[in-house]
C-alpha distance (Angstrom), angle and dihedral (degrees) to the residues before:
residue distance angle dihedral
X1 . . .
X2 3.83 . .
X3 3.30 124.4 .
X4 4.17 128.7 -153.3
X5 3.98 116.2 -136.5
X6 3.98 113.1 172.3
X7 3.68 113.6 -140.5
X8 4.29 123.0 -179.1
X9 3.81 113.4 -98.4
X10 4.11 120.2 -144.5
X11 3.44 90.4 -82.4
X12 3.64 105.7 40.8
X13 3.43 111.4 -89.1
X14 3.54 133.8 107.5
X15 3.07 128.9 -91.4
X16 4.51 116.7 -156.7
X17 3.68 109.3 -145.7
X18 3.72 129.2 -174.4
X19 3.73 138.3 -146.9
X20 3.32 118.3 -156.1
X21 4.54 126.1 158.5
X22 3.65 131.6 -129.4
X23 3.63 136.4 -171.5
X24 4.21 110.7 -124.4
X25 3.45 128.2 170.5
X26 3.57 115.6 -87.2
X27 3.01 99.7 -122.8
X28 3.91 98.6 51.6
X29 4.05 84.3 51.5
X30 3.73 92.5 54.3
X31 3.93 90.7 51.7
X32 3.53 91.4 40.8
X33 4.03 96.7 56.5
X34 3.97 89.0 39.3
X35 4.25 87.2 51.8
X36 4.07 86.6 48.6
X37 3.40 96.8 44.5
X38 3.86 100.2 45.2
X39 3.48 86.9 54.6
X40 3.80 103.5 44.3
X41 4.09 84.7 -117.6
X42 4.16 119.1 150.6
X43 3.93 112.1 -121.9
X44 3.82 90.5 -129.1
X45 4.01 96.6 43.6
X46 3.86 84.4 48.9
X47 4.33 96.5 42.2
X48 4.61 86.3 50.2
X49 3.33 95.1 45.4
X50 4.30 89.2 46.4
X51 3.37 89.7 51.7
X52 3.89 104.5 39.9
X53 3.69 89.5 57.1
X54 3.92 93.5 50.9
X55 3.60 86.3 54.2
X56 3.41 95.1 47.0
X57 4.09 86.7 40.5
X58 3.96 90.9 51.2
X59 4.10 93.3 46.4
X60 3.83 97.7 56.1
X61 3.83 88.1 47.6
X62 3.93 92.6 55.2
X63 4.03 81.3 38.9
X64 3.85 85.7 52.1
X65 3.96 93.5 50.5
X66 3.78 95.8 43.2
X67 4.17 86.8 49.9
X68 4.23 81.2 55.6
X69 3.81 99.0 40.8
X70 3.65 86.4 47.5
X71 3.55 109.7 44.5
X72 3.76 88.5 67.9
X73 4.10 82.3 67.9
X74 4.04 98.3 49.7
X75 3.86 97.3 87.9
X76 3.96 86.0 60.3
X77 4.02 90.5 50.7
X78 3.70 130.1 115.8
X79 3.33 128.8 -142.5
X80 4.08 109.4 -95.0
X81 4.48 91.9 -122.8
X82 4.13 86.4 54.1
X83 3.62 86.3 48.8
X84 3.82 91.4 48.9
X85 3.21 91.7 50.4
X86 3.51 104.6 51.3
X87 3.78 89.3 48.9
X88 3.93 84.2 57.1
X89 4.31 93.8 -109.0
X90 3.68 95.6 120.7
């Protein structure tokens, strides 16, 4: 269930949060609070920034394999102005 709180960003506007639960391993949860707390670190600062870099992590690997599947295709390319201009842009 997640649940939406609002809460004022540096500048004044809000910012909508979410709460949502997930099961973990015991063991990884135990490490994770001793890790936060050792280092003065909030859970939730700690859990957005986690999973913003795993996005960002899992994005330039499908980048990555697009850039491979592709590059087989360049030598049939066209330059972008001949394409504008046989789609009437230029």
């Amino acid at each position: 269930m997640e649940k939406t709180t609002g809460q004022k960003a540096v500048v004044g506007l809000p910012i909508a949060k979410a709460t949502f639960a997930v099961k973990i391993g015991e063991e990884v949860l135990k490490n994770f609070k001793i890790f936060c707390k050792e280092r003065g670190i909030k859970y939730s600062f700690f859990i957005e920034e986690a999973i913003k870099e795993k996005l960002e992590k899992e994005e330039l690997k499908e980048d990555i394999l697009d850039f491979k599947t592709l590059r087989k295709e360049e030598g049939s390319a066209i330059p972008f102005e001949k394409y504008l201009r046989g789609r009437g842009g230029i």
